[in-house]
C-alpha positions in Angstrom: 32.7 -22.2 -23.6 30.6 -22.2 -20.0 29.5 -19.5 -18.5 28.2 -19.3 -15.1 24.7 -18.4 -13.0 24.6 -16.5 -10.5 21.2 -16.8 -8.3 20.6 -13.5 -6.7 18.0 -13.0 -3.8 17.2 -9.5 -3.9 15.1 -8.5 -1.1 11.9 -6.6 -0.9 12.5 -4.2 -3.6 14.7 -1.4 -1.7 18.2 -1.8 -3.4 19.6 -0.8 0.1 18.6 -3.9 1.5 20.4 -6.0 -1.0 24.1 -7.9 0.0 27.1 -6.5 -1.5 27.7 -9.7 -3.4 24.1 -9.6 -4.8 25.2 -6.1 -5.8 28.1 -7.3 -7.1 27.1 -9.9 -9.2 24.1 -7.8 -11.0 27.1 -5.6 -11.9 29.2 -7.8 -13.6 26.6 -9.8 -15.5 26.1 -10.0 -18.8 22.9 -11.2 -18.9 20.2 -10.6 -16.5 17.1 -12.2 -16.2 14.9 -10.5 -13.5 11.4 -10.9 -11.7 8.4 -8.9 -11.9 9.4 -7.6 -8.3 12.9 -7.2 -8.6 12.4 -4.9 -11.4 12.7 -0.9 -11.1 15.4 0.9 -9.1 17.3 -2.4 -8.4 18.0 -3.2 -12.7 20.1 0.2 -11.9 22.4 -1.4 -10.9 23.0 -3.8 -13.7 25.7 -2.6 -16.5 24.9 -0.3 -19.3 25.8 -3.3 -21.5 23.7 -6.3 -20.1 21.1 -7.4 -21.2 18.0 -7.7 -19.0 15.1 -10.1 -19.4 11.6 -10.0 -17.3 11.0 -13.4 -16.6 8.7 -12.6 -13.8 5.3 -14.5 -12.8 2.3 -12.8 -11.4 -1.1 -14.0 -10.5 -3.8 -13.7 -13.0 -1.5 -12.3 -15.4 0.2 -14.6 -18.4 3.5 -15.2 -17.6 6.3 -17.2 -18.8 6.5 -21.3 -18.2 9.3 -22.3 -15.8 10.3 -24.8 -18.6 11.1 -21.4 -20.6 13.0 -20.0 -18.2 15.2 -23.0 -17.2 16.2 -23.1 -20.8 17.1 -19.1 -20.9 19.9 -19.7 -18.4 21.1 -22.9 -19.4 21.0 -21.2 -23.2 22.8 -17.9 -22.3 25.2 -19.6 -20.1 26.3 -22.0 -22.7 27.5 -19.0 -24.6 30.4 -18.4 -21.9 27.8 -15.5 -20.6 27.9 -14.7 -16.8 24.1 -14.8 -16.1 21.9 -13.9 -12.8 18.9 -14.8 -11.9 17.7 -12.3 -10.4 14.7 -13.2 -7.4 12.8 -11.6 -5.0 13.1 -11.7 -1.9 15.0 -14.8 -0.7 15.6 -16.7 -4.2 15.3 -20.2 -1.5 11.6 -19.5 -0.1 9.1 -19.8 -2.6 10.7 -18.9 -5.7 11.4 -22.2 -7.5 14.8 -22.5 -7.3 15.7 -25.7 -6.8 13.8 -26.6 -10.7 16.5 -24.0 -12.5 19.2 -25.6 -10.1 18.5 -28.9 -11.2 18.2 -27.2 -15.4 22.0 -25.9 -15.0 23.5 -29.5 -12.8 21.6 -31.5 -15.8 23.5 -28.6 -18.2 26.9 -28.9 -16.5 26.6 -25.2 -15.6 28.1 -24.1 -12.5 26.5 -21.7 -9.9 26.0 -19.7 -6.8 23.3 -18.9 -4.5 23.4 -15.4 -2.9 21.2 -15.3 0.0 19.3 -12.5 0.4 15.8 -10.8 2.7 13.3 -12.4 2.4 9.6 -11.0 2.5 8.2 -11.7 6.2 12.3 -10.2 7.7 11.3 -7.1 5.4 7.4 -7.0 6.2 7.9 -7.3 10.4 11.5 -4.9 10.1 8.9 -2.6 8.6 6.3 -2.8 11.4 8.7 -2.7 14.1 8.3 -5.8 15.4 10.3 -9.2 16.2 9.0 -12.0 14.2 9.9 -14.5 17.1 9.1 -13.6 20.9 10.2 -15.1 23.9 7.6 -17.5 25.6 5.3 -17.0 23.3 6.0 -17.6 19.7 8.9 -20.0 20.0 8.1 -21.0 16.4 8.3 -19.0 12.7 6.7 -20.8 9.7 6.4 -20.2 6.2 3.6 -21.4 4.2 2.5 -20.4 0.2 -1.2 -19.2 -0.5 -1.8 -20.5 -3.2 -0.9 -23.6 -5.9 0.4 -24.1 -8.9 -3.8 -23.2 -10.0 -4.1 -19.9 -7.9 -5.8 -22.0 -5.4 -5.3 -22.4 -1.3 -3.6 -25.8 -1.4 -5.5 -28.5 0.3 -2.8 -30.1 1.9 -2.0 -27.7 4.4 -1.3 -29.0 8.0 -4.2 -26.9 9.8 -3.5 -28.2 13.1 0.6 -26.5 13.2 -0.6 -23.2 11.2 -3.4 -23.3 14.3 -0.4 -22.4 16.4 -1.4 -20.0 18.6 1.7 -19.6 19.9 3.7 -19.6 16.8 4.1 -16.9 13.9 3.4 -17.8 10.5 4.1 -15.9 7.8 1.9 -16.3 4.7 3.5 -15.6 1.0 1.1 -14.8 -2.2 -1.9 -15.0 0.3 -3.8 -12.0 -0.8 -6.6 -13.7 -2.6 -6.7 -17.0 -0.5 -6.4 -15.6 3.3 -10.5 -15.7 3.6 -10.6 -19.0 2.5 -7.2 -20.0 5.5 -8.8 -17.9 8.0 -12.1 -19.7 8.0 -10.2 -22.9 8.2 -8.0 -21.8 11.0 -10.9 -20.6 13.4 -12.9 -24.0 12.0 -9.8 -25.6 13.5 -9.6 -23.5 17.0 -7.3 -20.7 16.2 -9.1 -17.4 17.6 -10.7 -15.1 15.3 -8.7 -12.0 17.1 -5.8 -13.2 17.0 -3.1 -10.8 15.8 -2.6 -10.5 12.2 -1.3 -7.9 9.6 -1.2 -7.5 5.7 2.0 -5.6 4.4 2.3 -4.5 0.7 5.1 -3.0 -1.8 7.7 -3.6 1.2 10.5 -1.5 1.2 9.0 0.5 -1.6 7.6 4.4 -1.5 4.0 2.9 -1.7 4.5 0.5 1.4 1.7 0.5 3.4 0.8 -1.8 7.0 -2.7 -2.7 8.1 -3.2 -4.2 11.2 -5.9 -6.1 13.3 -7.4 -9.2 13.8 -7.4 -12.6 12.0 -10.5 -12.4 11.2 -11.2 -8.9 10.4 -8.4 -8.8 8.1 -9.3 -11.4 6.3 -13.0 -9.7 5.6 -10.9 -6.8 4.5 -8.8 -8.5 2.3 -12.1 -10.0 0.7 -14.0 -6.9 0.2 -10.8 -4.9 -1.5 -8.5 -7.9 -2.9 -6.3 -5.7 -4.3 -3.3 -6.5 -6.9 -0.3 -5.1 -4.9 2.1 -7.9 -3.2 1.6 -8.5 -0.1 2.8 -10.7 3.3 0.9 -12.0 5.5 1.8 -12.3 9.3 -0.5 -13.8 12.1 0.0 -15.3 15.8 1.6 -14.3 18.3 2.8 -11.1 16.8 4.5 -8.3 19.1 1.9 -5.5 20.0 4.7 -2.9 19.8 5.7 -1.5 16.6 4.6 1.6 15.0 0.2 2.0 15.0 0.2 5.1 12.6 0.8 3.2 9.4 
């Protein structure tokens, strides 16, 4: 007996903003198997009879091995269970899910991906602004703060995420954005160019901060902070709501 996986993307953290088939799926699942972030008012939504499991990963915090989780699903699915994997955001950007892909092919377990919002949609929809604009930010690109040791990767191609005329938005940056921002002006990017930190998207707490490349990355660095954040720079809209 086989069950199934379901991996479900669900957005910032605002159950509103989720699909109807992500909603769907937490429904009907036996067992759950959630995120740090997708925890709280979204697990609502989950049966009264599932079973839900935190298998979230935080920085600077101990947190399961991947290797663990893989086996979870493959493990509850073999007992005919109809599992999700619950993800924040979009379960495709950042959120290693092509490693418990590859646990339940291996497995002969079948499943789905459910699309969902991912961070940098939520974080500009929040400040009002597009996260393309005509003429002058003809590009969007996504890059990771950090490796698999909390570090900025050295790999990084500085010359495209030097763009000036692109956007990029930068996922579990918070501690590392210093470290990128003195690279990018070291490689010709302007220190005032356009930038903005968001945290707790979507959620009560949510708070913007906006300014310049370089004076958001001193602020970041003087009050580092342990909320989740995105990180947006370029050629970002001016319009958009100031007051937050």
């Amino acid at each position: 007996m086989t069950g199934f996986v379901s991996f479900v993307s669900s957005g910032p953290g605002d159950p509103d903003l989720m699909t109807h088939r992500a909603t769907d799926r937490l429904r009907s699942a036996r067992v759950v198997l959630y995120d740090d972030l997708s925890a709280g008012p979204i697990l609502d939504l989950a049966g009264p009879e599932a079973d839900l499991i935190c298998v979230g990963k935080r920085a600077g915090r101990q947190s399961p091995k991947q290797e663990h989780i893989s086996r979870l699903l493959v493990d509850h699915a073999r007992t005919g269970a109809r599992v999700v994997r619950l993800k924040s955001g979009d379960a495709g950007i950042f959120g290693r899910l092509e490693e418990e892909i590859a646990a339940c092919t291996d497995a002969g377990i079948g499943y789905e991906v459910v699309p969902g919002v991912t961070s940098a949609s939520a974080a500009a929809a929040a400040a009002g602004i597009p996260l393309t604009r005509r003429l002058t930010a003809r590009r969007l690109q996504f890059i990771t703060g950090h490796d698999v040791t909390g570090a900025l990767p050295e790999d990084l191609n500085m010359a495209a995420l030097a763009d000036a005329e692109a956007t990029t938005a930068v996922y579990m940056g918070r501690r590392t954005f210093a470290e990128l921002a003195r690279r990018l002006i070291a490689a010709g990017l302007p220190p005032e160019t356009p930038a903005m930190v968001a945290e707790s998207v979507s959620k009560p707490d949510q708070t913007i901060l906006r300014g310049t490349l370089a004076g958001l990355a001193q602020a970041l660095a003087d009050a580092p902070g342990g909320a989740p954040a995105l990180i947006l720079y370029g050629a970002l809209s001016p319009l958009g709501d100031q007051g937050e």
